[in-house]
C-alpha positions as CSV (number, residue, x, y, z in Angstrom):
1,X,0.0,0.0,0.0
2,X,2.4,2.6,0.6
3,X,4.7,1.6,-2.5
4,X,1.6,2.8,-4.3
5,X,1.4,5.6,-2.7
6,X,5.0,6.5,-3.0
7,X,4.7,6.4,-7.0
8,X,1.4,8.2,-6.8
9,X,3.1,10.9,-5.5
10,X,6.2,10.8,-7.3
11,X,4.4,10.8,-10.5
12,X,2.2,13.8,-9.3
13,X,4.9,16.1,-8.0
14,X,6.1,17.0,-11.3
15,X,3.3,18.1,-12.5
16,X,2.3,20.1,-9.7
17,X,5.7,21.8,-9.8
18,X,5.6,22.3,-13.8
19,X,2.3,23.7,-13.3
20,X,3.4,26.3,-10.5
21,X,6.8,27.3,-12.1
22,X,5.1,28.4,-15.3
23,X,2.3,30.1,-13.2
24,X,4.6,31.7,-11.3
25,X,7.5,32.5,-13.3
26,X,6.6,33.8,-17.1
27,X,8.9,33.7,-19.8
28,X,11.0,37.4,-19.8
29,X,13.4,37.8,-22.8
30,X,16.9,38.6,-22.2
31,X,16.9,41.4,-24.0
32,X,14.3,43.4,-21.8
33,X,16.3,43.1,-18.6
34,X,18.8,45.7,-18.6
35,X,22.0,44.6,-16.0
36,X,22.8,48.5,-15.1
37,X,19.4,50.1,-14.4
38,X,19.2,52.7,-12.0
39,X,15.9,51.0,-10.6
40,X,16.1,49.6,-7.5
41,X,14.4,45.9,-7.4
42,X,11.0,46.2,-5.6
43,X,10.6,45.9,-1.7
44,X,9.3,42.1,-1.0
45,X,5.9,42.3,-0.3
46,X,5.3,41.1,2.8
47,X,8.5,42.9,4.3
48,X,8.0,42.8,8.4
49,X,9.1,45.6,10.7
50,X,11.3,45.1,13.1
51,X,12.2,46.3,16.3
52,X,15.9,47.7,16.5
53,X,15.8,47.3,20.3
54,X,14.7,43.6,20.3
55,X,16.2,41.1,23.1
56,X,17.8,39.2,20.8
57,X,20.3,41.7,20.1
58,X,21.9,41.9,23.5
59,X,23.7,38.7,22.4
60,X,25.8,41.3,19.7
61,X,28.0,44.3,20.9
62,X,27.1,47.6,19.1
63,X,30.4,49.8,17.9
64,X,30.2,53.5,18.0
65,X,28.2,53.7,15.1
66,X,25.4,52.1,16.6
67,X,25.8,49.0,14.6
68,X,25.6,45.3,15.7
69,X,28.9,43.4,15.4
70,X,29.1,39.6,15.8
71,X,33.0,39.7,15.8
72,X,34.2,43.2,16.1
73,X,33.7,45.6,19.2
74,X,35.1,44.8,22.6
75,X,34.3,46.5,25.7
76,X,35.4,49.3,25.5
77,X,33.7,50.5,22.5
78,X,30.3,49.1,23.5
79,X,27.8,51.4,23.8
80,X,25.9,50.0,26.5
81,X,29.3,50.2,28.8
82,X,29.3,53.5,27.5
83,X,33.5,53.4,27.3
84,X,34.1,51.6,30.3
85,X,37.4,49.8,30.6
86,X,37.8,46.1,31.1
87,X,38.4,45.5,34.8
88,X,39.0,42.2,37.0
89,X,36.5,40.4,38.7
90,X,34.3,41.5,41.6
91,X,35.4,40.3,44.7
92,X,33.0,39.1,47.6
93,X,33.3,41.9,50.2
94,X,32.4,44.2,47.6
95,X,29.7,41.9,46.8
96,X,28.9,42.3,50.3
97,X,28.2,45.4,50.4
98,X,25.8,45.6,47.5
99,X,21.2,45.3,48.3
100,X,20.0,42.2,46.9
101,X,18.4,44.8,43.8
102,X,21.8,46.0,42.8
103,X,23.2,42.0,42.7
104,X,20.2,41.3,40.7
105,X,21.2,43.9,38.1
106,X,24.5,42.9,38.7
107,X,23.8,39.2,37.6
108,X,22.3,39.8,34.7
109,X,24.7,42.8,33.5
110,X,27.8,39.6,34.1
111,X,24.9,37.3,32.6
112,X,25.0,39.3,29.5
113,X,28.5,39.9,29.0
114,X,28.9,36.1,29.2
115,X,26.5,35.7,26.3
116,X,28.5,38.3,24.7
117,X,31.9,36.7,25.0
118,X,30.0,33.2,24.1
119,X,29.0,34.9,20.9
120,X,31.6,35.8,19.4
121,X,33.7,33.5,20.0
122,X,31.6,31.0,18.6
123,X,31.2,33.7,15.5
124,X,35.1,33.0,15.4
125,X,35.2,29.4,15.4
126,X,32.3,29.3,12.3
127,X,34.7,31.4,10.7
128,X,38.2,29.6,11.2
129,X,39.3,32.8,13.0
130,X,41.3,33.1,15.5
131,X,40.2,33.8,18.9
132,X,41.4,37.1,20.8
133,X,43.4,36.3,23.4
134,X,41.3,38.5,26.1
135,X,38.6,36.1,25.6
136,X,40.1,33.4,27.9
137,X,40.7,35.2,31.0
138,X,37.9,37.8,30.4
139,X,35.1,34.6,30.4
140,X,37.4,33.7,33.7
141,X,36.2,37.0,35.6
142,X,32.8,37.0,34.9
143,X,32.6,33.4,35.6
144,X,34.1,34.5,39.0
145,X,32.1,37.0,39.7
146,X,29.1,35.6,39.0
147,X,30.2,32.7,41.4
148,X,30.7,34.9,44.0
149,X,27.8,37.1,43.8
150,X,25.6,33.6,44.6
151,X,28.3,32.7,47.2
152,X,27.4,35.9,48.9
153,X,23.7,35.3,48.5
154,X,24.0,31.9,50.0
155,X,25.7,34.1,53.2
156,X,22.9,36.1,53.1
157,X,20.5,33.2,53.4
158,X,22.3,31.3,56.0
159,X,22.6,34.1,58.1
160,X,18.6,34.9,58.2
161,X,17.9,30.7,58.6
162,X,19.9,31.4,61.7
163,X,18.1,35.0,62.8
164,X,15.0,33.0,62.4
165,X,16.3,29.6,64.1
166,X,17.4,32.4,67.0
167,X,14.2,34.3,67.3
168,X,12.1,30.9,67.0
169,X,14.3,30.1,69.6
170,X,13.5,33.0,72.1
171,X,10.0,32.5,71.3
172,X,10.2,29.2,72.3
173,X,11.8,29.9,75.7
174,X,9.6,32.3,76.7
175,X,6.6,30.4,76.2
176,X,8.3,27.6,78.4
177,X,8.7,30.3,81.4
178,X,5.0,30.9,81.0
179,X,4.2,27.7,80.7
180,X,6.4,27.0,83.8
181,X,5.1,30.0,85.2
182,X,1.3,28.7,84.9
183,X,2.3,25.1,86.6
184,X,3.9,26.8,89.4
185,X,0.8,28.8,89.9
186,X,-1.3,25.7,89.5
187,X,1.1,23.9,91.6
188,X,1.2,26.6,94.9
189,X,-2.8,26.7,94.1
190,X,-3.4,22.8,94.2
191,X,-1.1,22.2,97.1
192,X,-3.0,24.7,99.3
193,X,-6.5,23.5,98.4
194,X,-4.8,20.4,99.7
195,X,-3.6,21.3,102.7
196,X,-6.6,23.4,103.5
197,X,-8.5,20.2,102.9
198,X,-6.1,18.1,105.1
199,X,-6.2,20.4,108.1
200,X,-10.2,20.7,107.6
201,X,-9.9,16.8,107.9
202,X,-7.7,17.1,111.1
203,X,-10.4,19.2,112.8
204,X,-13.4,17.2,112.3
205,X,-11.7,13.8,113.3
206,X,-10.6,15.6,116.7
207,X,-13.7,16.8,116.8
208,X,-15.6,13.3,116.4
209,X,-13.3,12.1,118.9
210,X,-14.0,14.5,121.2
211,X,-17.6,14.1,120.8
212,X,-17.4,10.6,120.7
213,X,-15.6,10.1,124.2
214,X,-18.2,12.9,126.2
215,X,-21.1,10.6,124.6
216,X,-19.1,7.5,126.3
217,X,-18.4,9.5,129.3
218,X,-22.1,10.2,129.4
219,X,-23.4,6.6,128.9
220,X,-20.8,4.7,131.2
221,X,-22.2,4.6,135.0
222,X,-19.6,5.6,137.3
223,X,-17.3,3.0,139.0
224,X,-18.1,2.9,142.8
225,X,-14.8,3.4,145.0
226,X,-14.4,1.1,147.6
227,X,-12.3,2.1,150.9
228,X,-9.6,-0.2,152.2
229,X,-10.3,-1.2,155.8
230,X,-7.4,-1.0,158.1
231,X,-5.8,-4.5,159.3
232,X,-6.5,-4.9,162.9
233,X,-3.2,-6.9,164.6
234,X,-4.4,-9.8,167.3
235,X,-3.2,-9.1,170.7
């Protein structure tokens, strides 16, 4: 089945081709086109704008002129560095000292330069061109700084894990002195109810003993004394 359709095809290509290329393209005699007219060939037709400020072209370096270089330009001449010279790496106290907003814009400016160095030296290799030499080492900074600017963040967010293990800490031990706080109170409170209820205890059992013994002291007839009579000696 699909042989058949493989020579179906093949024999109908052709003519669809034939049919569009003499559609398409008519038949112009040499003669009529002249090689050094003045006329410029017509704009394409469907010929889309553009935006000169696109994304894309922060991967290229633009010279003085305002032009977009995928080989030429180097840092200096960038427009966006506005002359800056090349410089070594950032280093991490400086890092330090920087808000988290100015290493965000600080990542992305290293970010871009990266992408920068990445593109034209790739541009060289297509070419069989020779790489600059400040290519190496300059790759080798931002690398490093870029490194460094996560290895201060990383500071940064071990040092506020251990604020917050520190404050959840705190919190912790002062809800333990309430909470021993509250026992003690519950602890003086109990034992005094207890003792309260001990010594109420104590009272009545002397005072069921007491009244016990003047009930048997009432109830019990008196024991008669008898006298002892003296012994009378035989004469």
């Amino acid at each position: 089945m699909f042989s058949v359709l493989r020579t179906a095809a093949s024999r109908s290509c052709p003519r669809v081709l034939a049919r569009r290329t003499l559609a398409t393209v008519p038949d112009v005699p040499a003669a009529a086109v002249d090689p050094e007219s003045d006329v410029p060939d017509a704009a394409p037709k469907f010929r889309i704008p553009t935006n000169p400020n696109h994304g894309l072209y922060h991967f290229f370096r633009r010279d003085k002129n305002g032009e977009y270089t995928t080989i030429g330009g180097t840092h200096q001449e960038d427009i966006v560095n506005k002359g800056g010279a090349l410089g070594r790496a950032w280093l991490a106290p400086e890092l330090r000292l920087k808000s988290f907003e100015d290493l965000h814009v600080l990542w992305y400016v290293l970010l871009r330069e990266r992408n920068l160095l990445q593109t034209q030296q790739y541009e060289l290799r297509r070419q069989g061109l020779k790489a600059a030499a400040h290519f190496g080492w300059r790759k080798k900074d931002v690398r490093k700084g870029m490194a460094r600017i996560k290895y201060v963040l990383n500071e940064r967010r071990l040092a506020y894990q251990g604020a917050v293990e520190l404050h959840n800490q705190e919190i912790t031990r002062a809800l333990d002195a309430e909470v021993h706080k509250a026992l003690l109170q519950d602890y003086e409170a109990t034992r005094k109810e207890t003792e309260a209820r001990k010594s109420t205890k104590e009272r009545w059992t002397r005072a069921e003993k007491r009244a016990r013994k003047t009930a048997a002291e009432k109830t019990t007839p008196p024991i008669p004394q008898t006298v002892e009579q003296p012994e009378v000696l035989a004469a």
